[in-house]
N, C-alpha and C positions, 0 to 999 in steps of 0.2 A: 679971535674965535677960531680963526682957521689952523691957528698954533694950537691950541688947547685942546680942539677937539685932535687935529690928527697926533698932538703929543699923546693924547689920555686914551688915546685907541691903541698906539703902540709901546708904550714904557709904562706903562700902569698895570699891576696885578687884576685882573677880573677879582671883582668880588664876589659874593655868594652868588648863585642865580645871573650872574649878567652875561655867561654866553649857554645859559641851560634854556631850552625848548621853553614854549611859553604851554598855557592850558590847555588850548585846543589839539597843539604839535604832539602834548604830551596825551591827550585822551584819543589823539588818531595813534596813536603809537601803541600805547592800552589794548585799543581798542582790537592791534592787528595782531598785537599779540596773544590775546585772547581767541582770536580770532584763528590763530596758527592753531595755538594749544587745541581748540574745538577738534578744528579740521585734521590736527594726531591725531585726537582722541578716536572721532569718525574714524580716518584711514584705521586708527588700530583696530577699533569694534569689529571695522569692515574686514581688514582679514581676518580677525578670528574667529568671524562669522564664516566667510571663506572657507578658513582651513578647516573650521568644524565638520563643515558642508562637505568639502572636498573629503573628509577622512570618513565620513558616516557614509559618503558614495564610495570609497573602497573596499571599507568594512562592508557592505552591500555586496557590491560587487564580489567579494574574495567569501562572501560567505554565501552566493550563489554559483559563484567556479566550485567550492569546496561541494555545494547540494548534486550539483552535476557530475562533478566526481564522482560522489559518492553513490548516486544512481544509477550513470553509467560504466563505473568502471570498476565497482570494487568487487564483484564476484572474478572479474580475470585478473584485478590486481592480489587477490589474494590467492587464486589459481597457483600464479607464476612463483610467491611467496611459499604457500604449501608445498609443490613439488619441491620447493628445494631441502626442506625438512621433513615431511609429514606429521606435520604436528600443525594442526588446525586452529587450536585453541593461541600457541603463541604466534602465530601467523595473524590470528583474529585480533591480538591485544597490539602488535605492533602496528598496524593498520588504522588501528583506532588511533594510539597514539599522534601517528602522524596527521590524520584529519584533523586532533587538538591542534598541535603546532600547526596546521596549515592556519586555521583561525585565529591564533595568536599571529601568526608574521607577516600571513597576506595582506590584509590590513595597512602594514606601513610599508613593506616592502615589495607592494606588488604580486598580482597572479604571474604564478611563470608562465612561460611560454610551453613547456608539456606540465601541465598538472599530473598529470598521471604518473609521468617520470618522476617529476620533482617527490610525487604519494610514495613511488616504490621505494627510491634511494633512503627517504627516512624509515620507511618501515624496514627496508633491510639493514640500516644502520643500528635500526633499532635490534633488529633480531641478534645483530651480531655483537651489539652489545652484551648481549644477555649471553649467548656463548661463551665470552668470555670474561662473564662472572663469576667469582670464587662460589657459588653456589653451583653453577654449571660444572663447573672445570672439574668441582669432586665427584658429581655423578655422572655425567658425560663423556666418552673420548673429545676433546676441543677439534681433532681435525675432521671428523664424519660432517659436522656443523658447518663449520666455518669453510672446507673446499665446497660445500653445500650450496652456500649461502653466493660463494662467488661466482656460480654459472648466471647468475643473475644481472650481475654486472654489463653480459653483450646482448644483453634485452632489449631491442626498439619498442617499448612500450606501445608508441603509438602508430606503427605498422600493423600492431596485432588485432584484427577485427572484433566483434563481437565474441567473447571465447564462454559465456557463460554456462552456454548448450553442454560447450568440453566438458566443460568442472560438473557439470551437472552426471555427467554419462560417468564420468571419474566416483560419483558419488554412489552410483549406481553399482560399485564393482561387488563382483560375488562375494568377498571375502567380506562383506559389510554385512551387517543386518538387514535381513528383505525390508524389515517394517520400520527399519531406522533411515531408509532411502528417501523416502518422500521429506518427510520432516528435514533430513539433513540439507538436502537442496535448498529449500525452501530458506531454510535460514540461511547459511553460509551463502549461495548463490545468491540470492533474492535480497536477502536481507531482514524478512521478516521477522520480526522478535519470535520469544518463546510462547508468550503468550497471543502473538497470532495467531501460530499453528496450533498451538493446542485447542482455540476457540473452533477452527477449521477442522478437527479431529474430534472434538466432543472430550476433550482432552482438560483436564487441569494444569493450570498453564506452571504450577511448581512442577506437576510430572511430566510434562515436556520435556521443562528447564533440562532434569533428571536426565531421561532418556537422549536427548543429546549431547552432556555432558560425556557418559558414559560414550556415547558413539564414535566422539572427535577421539576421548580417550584410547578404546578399542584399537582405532584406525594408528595412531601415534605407537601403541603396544606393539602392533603386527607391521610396525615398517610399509606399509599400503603404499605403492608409491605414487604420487599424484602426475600421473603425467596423461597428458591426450591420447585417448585410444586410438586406433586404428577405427578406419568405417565398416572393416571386418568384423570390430566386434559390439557396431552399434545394433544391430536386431536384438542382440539376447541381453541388451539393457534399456529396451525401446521404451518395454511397459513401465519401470520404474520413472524413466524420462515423461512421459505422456501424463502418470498418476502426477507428478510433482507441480506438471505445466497446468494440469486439472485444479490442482489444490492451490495454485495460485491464484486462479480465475474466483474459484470459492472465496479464496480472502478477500480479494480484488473485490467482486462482487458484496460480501459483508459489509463494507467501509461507508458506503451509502453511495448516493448518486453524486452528491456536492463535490463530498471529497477524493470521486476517481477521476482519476489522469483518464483520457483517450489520446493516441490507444493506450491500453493499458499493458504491463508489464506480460501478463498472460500472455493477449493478442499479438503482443510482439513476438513472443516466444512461440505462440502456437503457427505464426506464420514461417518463421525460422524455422520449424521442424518441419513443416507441409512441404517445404524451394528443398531441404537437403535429404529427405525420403519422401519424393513425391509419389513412389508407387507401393506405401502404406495407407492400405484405409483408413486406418485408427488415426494415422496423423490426422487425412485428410479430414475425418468427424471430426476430431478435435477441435482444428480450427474453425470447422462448419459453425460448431457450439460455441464457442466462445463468440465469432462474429454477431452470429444470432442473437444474442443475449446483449451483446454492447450496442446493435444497434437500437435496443431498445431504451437505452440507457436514458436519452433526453428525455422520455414522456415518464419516468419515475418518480420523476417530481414535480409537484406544479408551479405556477410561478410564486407563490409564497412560500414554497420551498417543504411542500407538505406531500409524503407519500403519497403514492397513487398506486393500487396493486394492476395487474395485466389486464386482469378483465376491461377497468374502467379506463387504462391506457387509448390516448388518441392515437391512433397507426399513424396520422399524418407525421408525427413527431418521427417517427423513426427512420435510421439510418436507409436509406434504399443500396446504398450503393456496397455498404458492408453486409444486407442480405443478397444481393445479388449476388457478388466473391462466394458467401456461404456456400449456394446453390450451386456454383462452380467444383466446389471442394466435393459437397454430396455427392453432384455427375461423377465426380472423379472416383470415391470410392467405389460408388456402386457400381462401376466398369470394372471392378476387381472381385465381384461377388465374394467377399468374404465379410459376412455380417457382425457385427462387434460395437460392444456398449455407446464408447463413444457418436456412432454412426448413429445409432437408436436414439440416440440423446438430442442431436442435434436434428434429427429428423421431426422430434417432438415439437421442438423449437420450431421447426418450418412450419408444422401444423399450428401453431399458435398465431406464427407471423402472418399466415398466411389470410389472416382475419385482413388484412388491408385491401384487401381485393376485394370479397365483399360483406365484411362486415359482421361473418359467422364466423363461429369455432364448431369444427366439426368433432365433438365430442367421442362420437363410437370409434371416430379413428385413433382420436388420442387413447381411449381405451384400449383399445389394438397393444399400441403404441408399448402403453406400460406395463402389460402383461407380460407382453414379450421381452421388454427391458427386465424387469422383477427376472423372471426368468433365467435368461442371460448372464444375467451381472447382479444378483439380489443385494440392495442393500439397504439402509434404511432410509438414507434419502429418497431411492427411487420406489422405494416402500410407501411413506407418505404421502408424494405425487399420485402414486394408483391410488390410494387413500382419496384424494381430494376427488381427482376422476371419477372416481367411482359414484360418490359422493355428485356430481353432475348428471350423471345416466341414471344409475336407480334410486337415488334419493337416498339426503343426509345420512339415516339413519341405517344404510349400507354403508355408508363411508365411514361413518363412525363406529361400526362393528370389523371391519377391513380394518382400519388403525388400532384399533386397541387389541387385535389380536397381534398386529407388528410389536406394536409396545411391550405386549406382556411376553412376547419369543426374544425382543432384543434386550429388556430388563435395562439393567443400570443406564447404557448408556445413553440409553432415549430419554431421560429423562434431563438430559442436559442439553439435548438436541429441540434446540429455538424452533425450526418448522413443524415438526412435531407435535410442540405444545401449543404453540399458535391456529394449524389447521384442526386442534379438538378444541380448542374454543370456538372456532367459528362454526366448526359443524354444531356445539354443545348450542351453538345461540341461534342456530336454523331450526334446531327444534323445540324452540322455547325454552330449554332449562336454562334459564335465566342464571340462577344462583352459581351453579355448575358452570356454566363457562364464564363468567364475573371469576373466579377460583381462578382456572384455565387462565384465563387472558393475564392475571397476576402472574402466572408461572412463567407464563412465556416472554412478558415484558419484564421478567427480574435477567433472564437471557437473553436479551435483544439488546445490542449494542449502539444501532443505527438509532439517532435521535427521531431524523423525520418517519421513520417504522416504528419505531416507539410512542410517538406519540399518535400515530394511528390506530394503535393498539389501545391505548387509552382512551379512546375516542369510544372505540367498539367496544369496552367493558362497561365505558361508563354508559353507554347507551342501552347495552342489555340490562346494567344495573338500574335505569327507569326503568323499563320495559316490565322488569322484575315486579317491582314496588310497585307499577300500575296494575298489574295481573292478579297483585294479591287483594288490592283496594275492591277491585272489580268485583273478584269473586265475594270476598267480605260483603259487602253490598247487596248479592244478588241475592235472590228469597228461595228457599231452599225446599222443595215440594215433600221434603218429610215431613217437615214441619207441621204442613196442614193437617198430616195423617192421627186420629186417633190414638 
């Protein structure tokens, strides 16, 4: 037994199965390997759950580096780009360009460490490409361009502060159109489309398009060359700078209450103008105005996100700390006795604000107020405002005879002007003509862009349009003493 077994253990072929794993060895075996396969699978899911993660946080990420760029830096990255050409338009397109490529590459390769640098290099690679395209080259000298383009090259991008202001004053130069200044800022520095400005102008946003088209053109025709004035010659381009910083605030303001930034691009600007001429008045109203106006900003809507106009505004809502700065800026002008729109404007403002205190609007004053502004500075904006004023002291139906002689002196373009058609319906429905401002409040809500002021307006149409329909039931109804008569 002792021979057979250890002979048949060692000199005998295994047969089928006799040194293979039995069931159980074999379903533990199964079962780890299954087990393995799972826990790949997992691991794999799991990183490609990861790296999804991880890539949708870069793409995040690099396309909020790109939004910052692009808000803080592209009026001076284009600044630096324009002088070296003067040609706005291919400065504009290069620039664009590169914010595509920044969003195609940041993503997997990372934000660089200067965004800005990293914007300028492709836009100027780009420019230079285009210099030296067979398109270029035949109607272009190549060297005017291309030594142009390489002053660029010893640019610290990110040493260079805030340059906006520059470009803006550069926009302002004589050789430009007076009335092509504001708009042009506004878009190139700012960045506001065509159809913002034009909405801020009473403008059609193709004739905007138009008029700026032409202006970058213009400016590229006469060689303009884009470079930082001297502070010599910031007085006699002040006003242009102040209108643009104004019509920013305007836009800014239009956008509605939800979707502004604080501060806002204006109040930035209007404060940068007040620190580097602080003994301009106008700056100083400026920013009077603009603070005044933003620290109202939280009580313009309510918490279900539904306009609120001034009147009905809670004062506890507003800024105290950005009216106080105001009132700093007023002090400051009015130590310079020289009177001017801006200062009138923001002075209005105060009188509004000044409701927090105790709870009145001193209307004779704001009267005052906008006479003197009309006056001054006439325009149709501040046309309307004495409109409504007016409308408060001697009743509606002076206000609505004060506005519709504005309307019919300023023709076309009041008629595309939103406050305008907004304050005659509300005067049309203080004096009962129901039907008449139902019209009105349609006109004005086809030019109102702000949703929650939109639908405010809707509110008040629809309610004069009961009001309407109850008036007539009424009188239908009531018994009529001719009747009785013979």
């Amino acid at each position: 037994m002792d021979t057979l077994t250890s002979s048949g253990g060692a000199g005998r072929d295994a047969g089928p199965g006799q040194h293979e794993p039995g069931p159980a060895a074999r379903s533990a075996d199964t079962a780890a390997a299954r087990s393995a396969d799972v826990t790949a699978a997992r691991s794999t899911d799991t990183a490609a759950a990861r790296s999804a993660d991880v890539a949708a946080r870069y793409a995040d990420v690099a396309a909020r580096s790109a939004d910052v760029a692009a808000r803080d830096s592209y009026g001076r990255l284009l600044a630096l780009l324009a002088a070296a050409t003067s040609d706005l338009a291919a400065a504009e397109d290069a620039l664009a360009d590169a914010f595509e490529r920044a969003l195609r590459t940041w993503p997997s390769q990372g934000v660089p460490d200067s965004p800005d640098a990293w914007l300028l290099t492709v836009a100027r690679n780009r420019l230079r490409d285009v210099w030296k395209s067979a398109r270029v080259q035949r109607a272009v000298p190549l060297d005017d361009g291309w030594h142009a383009l390489a002053g660029t090259d010893d640019i610290d991008v990110d040493s260079i502060p805030d340059r906006r202001l520059e470009l803006m004053l550069v926009c302002a130069h004589p050789a430009i159109e007076r009335a092509a200044h504001t708009p042009l800022m506004l878009n190139t520095v700012l960045g506001f489309t065509a159809d913002q400005v034009g909405r801020a102008f009473s403008v059609p946003p193709s004739t905007m398009a138009t008029r700026l088209v032409r202006a970058k053109k213009r400016i590229k025709a006469a060689g303009i060359p884009f470079r930082i004035p001297d502070r010599a010659d910031l007085p006699a381009r002040m006003a242009s700078v102040l209108e643009a910083v104004y019509g920013a605030y305007v836009i800014d303001w239009a956008t509605g209450p939800q979707a502004r930034r604080l501060p806002s691009e204006a109040l930035h600007l209007a404060e940068v103008l007040a620190t580097l001429v602080p003994g301009d008045p106008e700056a100083r109203g400026l920013a009077a105005l603009i603070e005044l106006s933003a620290a109202r900003a939280p009580a313009r809507a309510d918490a279900g996100g539904r306009f609120v106009p001034l009147a009905e505004q809670d004062p506890s809502l507003w800024n105290p700390n950005l009216i106080s700065r105001a009132h700093e800026h007023l002090r400051a002008a009015h130590a310079r006795g020289q009177l001017g729109r801006f200062q009138l404007e923001a002075a209005i403002q105060a009188v509004h604000c000044a409701r927090e205190r105790d709870g009145t609007t001193d209307w004779q004053a704001l009267l005052a107020l906008h006479r003197i502004l009309q006056s001054v500075a006439p325009s149709l904006g501040s046309g309307v405002a004495l409109a409504a004023v007016t409308a408060e002291v001697d009743g509606p139906a002076a206000g609505l005879a004060t506005l519709d002689a504005l309307l019919a002196e300023a023709g076309q373009p009041a008629r595309r002007f939103q406050p305008a058609r907004a304050t005659r319906a509300h005067l049309l429905d203080r004096l009962g003509r129901e039907e008449e401002a139902v019209a009105a409040y349609d006109s004005a809500i086809s030019l109102t862009h702000d949703t929650a002021e939109r639908q405010y307006l809707e509110h008040r149409r629809d309610r004069a349009g009961r009001e309407g329909r109850q008036g007539r039931q009424g009188r239908q109804g009531q018994h009529d003493p001719l009747e009785s008569r013979p």
